[in-house]
C-alpha atoms as an extended CHARMM CRD file, in Angstrom:
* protein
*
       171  EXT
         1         1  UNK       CA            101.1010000000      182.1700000000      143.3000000000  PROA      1               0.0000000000
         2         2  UNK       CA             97.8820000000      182.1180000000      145.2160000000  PROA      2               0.0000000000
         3         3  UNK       CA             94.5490000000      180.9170000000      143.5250000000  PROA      3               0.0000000000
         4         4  UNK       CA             90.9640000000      180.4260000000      144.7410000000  PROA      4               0.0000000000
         5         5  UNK       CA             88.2340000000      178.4220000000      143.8430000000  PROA      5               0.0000000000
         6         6  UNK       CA             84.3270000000      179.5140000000      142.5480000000  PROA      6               0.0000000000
         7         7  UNK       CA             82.3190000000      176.7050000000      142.5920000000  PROA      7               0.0000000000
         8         8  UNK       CA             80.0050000000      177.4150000000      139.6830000000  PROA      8               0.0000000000
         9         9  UNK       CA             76.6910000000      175.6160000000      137.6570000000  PROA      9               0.0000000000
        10        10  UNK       CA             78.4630000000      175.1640000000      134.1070000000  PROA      10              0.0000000000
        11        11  UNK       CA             76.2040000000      174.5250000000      131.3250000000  PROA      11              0.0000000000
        12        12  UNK       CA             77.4700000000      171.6780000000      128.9630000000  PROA      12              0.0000000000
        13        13  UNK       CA             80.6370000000      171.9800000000      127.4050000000  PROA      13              0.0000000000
        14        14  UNK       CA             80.8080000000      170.7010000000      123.7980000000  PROA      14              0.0000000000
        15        15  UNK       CA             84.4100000000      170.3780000000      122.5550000000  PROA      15              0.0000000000
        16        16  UNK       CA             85.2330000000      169.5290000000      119.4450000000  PROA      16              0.0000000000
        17        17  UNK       CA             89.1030000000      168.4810000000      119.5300000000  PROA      17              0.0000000000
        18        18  UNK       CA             92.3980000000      166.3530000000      117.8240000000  PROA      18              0.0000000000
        19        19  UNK       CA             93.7220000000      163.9250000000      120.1590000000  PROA      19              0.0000000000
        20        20  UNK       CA             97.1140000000      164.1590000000      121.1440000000  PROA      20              0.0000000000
        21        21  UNK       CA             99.6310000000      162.2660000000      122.9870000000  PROA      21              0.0000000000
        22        22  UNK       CA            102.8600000000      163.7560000000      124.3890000000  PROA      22              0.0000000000
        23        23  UNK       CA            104.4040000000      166.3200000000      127.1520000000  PROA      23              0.0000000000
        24        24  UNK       CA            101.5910000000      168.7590000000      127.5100000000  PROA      24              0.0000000000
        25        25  UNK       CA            103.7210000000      172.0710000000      127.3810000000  PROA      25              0.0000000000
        26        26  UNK       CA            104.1930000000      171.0690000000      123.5340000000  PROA      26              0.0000000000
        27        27  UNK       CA            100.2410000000      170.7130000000      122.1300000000  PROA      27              0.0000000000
        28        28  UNK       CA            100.0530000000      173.9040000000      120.6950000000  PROA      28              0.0000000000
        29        29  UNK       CA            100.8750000000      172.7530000000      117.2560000000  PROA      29              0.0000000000
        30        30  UNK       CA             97.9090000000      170.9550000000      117.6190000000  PROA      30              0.0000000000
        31        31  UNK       CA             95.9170000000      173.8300000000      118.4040000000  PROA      31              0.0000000000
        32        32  UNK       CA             97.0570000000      175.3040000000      115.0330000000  PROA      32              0.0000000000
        33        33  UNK       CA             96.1550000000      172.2210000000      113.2180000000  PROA      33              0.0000000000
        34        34  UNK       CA             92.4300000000      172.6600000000      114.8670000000  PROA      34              0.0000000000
        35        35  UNK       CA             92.1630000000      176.4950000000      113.8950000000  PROA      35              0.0000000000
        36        36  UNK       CA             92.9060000000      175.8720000000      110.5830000000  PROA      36              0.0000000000
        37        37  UNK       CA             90.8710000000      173.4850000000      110.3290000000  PROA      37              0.0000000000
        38        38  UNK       CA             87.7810000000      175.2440000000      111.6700000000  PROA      38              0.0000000000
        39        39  UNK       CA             89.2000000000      177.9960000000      108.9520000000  PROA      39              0.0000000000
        40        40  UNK       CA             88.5670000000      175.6890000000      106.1120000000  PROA      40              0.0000000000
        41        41  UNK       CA             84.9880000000      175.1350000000      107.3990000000  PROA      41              0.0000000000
        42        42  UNK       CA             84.2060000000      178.9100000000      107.8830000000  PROA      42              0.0000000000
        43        43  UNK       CA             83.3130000000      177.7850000000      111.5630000000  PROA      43              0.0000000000
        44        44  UNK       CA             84.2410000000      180.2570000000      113.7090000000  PROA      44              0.0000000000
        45        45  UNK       CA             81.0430000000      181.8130000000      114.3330000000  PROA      45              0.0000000000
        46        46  UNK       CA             80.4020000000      178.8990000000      116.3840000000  PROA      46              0.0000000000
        47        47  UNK       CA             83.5630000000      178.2600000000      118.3000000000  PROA      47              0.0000000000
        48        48  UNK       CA             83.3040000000      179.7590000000      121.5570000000  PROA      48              0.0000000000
        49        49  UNK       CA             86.3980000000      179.3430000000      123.2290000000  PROA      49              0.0000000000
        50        50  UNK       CA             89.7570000000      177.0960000000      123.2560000000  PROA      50              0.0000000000
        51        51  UNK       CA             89.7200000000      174.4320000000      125.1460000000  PROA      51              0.0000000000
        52        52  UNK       CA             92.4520000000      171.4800000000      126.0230000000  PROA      52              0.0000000000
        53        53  UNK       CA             91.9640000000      167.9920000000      128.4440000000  PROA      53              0.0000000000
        54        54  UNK       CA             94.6280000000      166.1990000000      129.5890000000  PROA      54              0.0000000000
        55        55  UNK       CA             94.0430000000      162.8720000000      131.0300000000  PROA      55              0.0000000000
        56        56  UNK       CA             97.2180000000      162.0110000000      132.6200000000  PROA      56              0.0000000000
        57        57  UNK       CA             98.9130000000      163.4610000000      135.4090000000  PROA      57              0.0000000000
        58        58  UNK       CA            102.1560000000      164.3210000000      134.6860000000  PROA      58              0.0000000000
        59        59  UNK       CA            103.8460000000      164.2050000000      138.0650000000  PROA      59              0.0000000000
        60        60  UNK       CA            103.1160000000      160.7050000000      137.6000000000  PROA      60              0.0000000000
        61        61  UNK       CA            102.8600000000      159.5160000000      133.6770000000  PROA      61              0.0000000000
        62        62  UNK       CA            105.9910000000      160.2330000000      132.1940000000  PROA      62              0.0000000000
        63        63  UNK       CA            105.7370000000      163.0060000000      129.8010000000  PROA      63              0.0000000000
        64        64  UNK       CA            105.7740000000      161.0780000000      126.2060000000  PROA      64              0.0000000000
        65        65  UNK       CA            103.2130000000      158.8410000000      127.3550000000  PROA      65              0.0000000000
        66        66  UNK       CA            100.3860000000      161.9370000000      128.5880000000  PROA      66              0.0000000000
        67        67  UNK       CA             96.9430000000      161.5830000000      126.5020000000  PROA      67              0.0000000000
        68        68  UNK       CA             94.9590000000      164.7900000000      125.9410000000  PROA      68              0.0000000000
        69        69  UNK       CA             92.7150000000      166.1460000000      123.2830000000  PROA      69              0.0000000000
        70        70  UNK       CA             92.9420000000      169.7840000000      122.2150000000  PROA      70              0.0000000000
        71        71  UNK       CA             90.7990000000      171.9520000000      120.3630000000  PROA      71              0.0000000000
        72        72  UNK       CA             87.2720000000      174.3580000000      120.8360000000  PROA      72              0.0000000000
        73        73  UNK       CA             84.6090000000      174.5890000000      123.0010000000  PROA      73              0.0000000000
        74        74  UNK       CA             81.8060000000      175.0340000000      120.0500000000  PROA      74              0.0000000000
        75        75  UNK       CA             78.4740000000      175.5760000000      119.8730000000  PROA      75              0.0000000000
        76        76  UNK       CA             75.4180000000      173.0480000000      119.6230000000  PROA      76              0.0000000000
        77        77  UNK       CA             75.1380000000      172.7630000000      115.8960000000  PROA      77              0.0000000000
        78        78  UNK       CA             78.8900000000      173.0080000000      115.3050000000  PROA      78              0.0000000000
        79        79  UNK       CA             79.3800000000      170.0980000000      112.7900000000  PROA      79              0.0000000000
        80        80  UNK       CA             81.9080000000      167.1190000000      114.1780000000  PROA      80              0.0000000000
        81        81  UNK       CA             83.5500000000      165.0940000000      111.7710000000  PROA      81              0.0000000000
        82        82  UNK       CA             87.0080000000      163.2700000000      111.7120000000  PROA      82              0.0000000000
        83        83  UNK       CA             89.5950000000      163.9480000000      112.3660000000  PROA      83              0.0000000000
        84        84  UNK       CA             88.0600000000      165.3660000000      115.5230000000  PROA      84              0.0000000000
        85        85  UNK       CA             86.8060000000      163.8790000000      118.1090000000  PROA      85              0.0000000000
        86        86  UNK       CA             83.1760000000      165.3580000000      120.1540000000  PROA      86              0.0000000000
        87        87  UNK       CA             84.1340000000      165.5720000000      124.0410000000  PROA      87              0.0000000000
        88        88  UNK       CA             80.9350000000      166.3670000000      126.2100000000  PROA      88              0.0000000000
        89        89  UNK       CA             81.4110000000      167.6670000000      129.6370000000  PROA      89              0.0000000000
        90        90  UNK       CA             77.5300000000      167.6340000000      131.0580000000  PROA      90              0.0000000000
        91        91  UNK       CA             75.8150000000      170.3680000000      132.4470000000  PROA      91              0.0000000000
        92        92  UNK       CA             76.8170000000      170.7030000000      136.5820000000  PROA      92              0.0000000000
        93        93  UNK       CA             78.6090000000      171.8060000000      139.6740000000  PROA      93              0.0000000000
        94        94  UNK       CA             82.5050000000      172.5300000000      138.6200000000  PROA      94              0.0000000000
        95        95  UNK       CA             85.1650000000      173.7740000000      141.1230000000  PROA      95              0.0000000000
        96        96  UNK       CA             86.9860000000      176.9120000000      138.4890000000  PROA      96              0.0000000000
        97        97  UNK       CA             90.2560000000      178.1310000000      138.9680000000  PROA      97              0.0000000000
        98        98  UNK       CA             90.8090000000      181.5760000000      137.0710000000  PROA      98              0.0000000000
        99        99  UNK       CA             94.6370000000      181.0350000000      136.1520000000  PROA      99              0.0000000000
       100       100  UNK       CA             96.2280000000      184.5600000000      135.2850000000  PROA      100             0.0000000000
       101       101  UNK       CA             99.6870000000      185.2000000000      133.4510000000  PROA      101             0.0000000000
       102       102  UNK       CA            101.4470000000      182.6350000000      131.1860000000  PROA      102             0.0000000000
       103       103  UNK       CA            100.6950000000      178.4200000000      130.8090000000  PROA      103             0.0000000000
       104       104  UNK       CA            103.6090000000      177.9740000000      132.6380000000  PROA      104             0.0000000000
       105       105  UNK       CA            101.5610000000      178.6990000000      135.9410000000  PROA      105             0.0000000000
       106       106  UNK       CA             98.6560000000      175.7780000000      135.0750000000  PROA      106             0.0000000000
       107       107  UNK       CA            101.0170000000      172.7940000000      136.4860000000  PROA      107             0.0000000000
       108       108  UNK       CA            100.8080000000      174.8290000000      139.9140000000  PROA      108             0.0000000000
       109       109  UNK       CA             97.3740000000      175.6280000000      139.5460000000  PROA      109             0.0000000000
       110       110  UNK       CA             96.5490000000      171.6000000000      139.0410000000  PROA      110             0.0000000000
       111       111  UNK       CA             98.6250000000      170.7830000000      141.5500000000  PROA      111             0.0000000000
       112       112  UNK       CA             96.8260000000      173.2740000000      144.2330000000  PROA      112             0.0000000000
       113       113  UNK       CA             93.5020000000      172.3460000000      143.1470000000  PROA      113             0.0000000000
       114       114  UNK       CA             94.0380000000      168.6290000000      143.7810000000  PROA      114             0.0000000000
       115       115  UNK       CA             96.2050000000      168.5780000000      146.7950000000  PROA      115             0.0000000000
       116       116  UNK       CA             95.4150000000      171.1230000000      149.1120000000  PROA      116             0.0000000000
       117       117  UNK       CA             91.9100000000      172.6090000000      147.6720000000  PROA      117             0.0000000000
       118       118  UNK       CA             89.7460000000      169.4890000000      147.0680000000  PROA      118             0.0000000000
       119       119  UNK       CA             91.0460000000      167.1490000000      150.1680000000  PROA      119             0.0000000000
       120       120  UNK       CA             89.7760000000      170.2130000000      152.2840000000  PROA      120             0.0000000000
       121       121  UNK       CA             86.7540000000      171.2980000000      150.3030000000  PROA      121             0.0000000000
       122       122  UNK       CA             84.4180000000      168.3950000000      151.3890000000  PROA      122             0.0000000000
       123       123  UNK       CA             83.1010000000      167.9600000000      147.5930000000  PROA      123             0.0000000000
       124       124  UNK       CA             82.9390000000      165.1860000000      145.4460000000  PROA      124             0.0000000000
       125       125  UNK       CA             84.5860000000      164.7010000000      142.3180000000  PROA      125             0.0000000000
       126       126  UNK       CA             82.3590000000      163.6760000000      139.4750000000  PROA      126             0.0000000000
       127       127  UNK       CA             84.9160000000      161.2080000000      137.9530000000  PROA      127             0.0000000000
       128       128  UNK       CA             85.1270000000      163.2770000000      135.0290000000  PROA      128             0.0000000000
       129       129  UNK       CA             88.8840000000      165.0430000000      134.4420000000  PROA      129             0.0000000000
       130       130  UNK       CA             89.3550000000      168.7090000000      135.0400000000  PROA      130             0.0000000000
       131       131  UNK       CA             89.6410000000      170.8210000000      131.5090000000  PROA      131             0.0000000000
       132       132  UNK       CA             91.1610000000      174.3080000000      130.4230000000  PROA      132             0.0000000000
       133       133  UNK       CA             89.1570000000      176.1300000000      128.8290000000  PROA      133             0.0000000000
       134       134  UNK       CA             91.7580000000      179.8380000000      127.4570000000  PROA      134             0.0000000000
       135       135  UNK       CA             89.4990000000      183.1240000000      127.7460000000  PROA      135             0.0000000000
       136       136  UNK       CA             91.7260000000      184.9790000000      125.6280000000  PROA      136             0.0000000000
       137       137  UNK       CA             94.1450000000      184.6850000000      122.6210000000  PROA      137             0.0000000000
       138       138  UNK       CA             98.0550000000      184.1470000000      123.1530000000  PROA      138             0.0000000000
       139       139  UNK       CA             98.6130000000      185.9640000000      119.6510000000  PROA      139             0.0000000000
       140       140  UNK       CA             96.1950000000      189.3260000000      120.9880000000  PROA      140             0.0000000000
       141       141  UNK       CA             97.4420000000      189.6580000000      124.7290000000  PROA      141             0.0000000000
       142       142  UNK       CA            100.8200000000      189.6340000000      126.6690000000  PROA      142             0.0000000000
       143       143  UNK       CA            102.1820000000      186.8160000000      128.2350000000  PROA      143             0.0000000000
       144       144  UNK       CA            101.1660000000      188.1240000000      131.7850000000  PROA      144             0.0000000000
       145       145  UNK       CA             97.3940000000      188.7030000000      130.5490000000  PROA      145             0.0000000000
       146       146  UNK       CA             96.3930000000      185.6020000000      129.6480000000  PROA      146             0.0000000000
       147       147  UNK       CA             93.0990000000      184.2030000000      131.3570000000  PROA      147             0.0000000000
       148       148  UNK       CA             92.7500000000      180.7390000000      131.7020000000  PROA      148             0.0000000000
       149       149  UNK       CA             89.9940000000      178.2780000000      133.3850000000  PROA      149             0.0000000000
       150       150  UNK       CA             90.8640000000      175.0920000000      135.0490000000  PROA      150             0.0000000000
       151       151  UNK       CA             87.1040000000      173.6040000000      135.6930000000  PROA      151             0.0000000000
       152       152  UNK       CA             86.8780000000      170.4440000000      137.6570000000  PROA      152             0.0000000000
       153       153  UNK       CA             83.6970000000      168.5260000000      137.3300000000  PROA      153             0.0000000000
       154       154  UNK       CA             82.0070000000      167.9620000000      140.8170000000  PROA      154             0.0000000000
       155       155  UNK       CA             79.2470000000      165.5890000000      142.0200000000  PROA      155             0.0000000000
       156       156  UNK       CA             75.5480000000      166.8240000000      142.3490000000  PROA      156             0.0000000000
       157       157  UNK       CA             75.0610000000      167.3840000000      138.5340000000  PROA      157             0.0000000000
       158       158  UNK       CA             71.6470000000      166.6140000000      137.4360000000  PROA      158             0.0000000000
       159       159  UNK       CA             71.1320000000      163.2260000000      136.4450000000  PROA      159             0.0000000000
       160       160  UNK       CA             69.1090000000      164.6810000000      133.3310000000  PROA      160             0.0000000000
       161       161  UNK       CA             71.9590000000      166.1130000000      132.0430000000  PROA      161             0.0000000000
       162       162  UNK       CA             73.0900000000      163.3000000000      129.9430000000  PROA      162             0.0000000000
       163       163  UNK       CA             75.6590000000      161.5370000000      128.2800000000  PROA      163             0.0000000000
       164       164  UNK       CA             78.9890000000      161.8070000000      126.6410000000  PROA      164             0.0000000000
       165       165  UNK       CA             78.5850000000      160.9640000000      123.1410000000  PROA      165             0.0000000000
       166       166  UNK       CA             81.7280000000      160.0570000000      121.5490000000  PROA      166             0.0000000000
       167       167  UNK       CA             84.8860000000      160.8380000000      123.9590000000  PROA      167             0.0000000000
       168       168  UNK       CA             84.1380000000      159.8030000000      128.1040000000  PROA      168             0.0000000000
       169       169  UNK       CA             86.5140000000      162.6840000000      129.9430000000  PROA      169             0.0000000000
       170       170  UNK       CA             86.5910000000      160.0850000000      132.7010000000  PROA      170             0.0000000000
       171       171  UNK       CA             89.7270000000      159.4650000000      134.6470000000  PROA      171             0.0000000000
């Protein structure tokens, strides 16, 4: 599979999301659990997009033991309450990966972005981990269709941009 990078200025990424701790390949019960949550609520008007972060790397963390949260990228006024959890990526410089086709392809994807993209890119990483962020719905699109965004934060964000409030995506 070949992938490329577009270095893009992201605005910031609110995520409201249930942590989760286990092999990554089995969150999306917990993805459920979040949509019918924000069903309850009568939120979806302000969820723009699915979103998951997984803090370990799994080549190295055995599988059981891999932290993430999952849930929705929402919008500004999008009330957070337990048993979510508010993530804030800040405004900034990300290196995106447009992943095409099924989840089974994002392992690859990681592993291209960190080992042979970034060494040779000459960025800087912002310490903040990478993110998916799923452009379409598994249930309205084939397996093969499916559009999904690996963003990795990058240095030379705007020091206004601010802070994380409750969750730190740091690594």
């Amino acid at each position: 599979m070949t992938f490329t990078v577009d270095i893009r200025a992201i605005p910031e990424t609110r995520i409201a999301a249930l942590p989760y701790k286990g092999p990554y390949n089995q969150v999306g019960p917990l993805f459920r659990q979040a949509a019918d949550l924000v069903s309850v609520s009568g939120l979806w008007p302000m969820v723009q997009a699915a979103a998951m972060i997984g803090y370990d790397n799994p080549r190295v963390t055995a599988p059981e033991a891999c932290r993430a949260h999952a849930g929705f990228v929402v919008a500004p006024g999008f009330p957070i309450h337990p048993p979510f959890d508010e993530v804030l990526y800040p405004a900034g410089r990300h290196a995106v990966v447009l992943v095409k086709g099924p989840y089974t392809n994002l392992p690859e994807a990681y592993r291209w972005l960190a080992d042979d993209w970034y060494p040779a890119s000459g960025e800087k990483h912002a310490g903040r981990v990478a993110y998916e962020v799923y452009l379409n719905d598994p249930s309205e699109v084939a397996e093969e269709d499916l559009l999904t965004e690996v963003r990795l934060p990058l240095a030379g964000q705007a020091s206004t941009c601010g802070a994380p409030k409750r969750q730190d995506p740091a690594m």
